[in-house]
N, C-alpha and C positions, 0 to 999 in steps of 0.2 A: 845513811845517805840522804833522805828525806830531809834532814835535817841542819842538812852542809855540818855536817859534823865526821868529820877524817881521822881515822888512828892508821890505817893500813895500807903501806904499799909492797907492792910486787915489783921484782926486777927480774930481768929474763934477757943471760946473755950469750951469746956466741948461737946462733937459733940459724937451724939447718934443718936438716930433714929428723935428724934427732937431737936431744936435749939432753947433752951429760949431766952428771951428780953433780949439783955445785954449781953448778949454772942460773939456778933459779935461785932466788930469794925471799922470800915474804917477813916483813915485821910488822908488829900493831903495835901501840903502846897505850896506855888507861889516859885518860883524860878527865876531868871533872866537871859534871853537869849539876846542875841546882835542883834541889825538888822543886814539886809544884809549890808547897808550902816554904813560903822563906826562913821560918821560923826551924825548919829542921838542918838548913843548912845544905851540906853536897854531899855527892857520894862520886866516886870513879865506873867509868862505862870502858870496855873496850872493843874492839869494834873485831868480828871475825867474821871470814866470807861475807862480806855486808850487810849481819847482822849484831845488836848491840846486845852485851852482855854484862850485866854486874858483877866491877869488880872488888868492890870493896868501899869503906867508910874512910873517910878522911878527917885530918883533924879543922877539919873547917865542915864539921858533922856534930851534930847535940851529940849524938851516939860513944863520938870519940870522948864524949864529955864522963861517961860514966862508969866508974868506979868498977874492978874485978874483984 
């Protein structure tokens, strides 16, 4: 959030005095932020309760670059 960086919305329907099953919805999805060093490339972040979590190396990552 600091960052104006978004993966995550909430939707919330039919809102009465109670909230049936299925009513509510929450999705995020990974996005790609740069390291601080450009040389390393990106990785994926994805965002839960408003906070950021690694999720993973991308192939626009040196990482992705090497060999199993």
């Amino acid at each position: 959030m600091d960052d104006d960086l978004t993966t995550e919305e909430i939707s919330i329907r039919n809102i009465g005095r109670t909230i049936a099953a299925g009513d509510i919805t929450y999705t995020t999805s990974p996005i790609e932020i740069k390291f601080n060093y450009s040389g390393f490339g990106k990785y994926t972040i994805i965002g839960f309760m408003a906070d950021r979590y690694f999720a993973g190396y991308t192939e626009n990552s040196i990482i992705s670059d090497i060999k199993k």
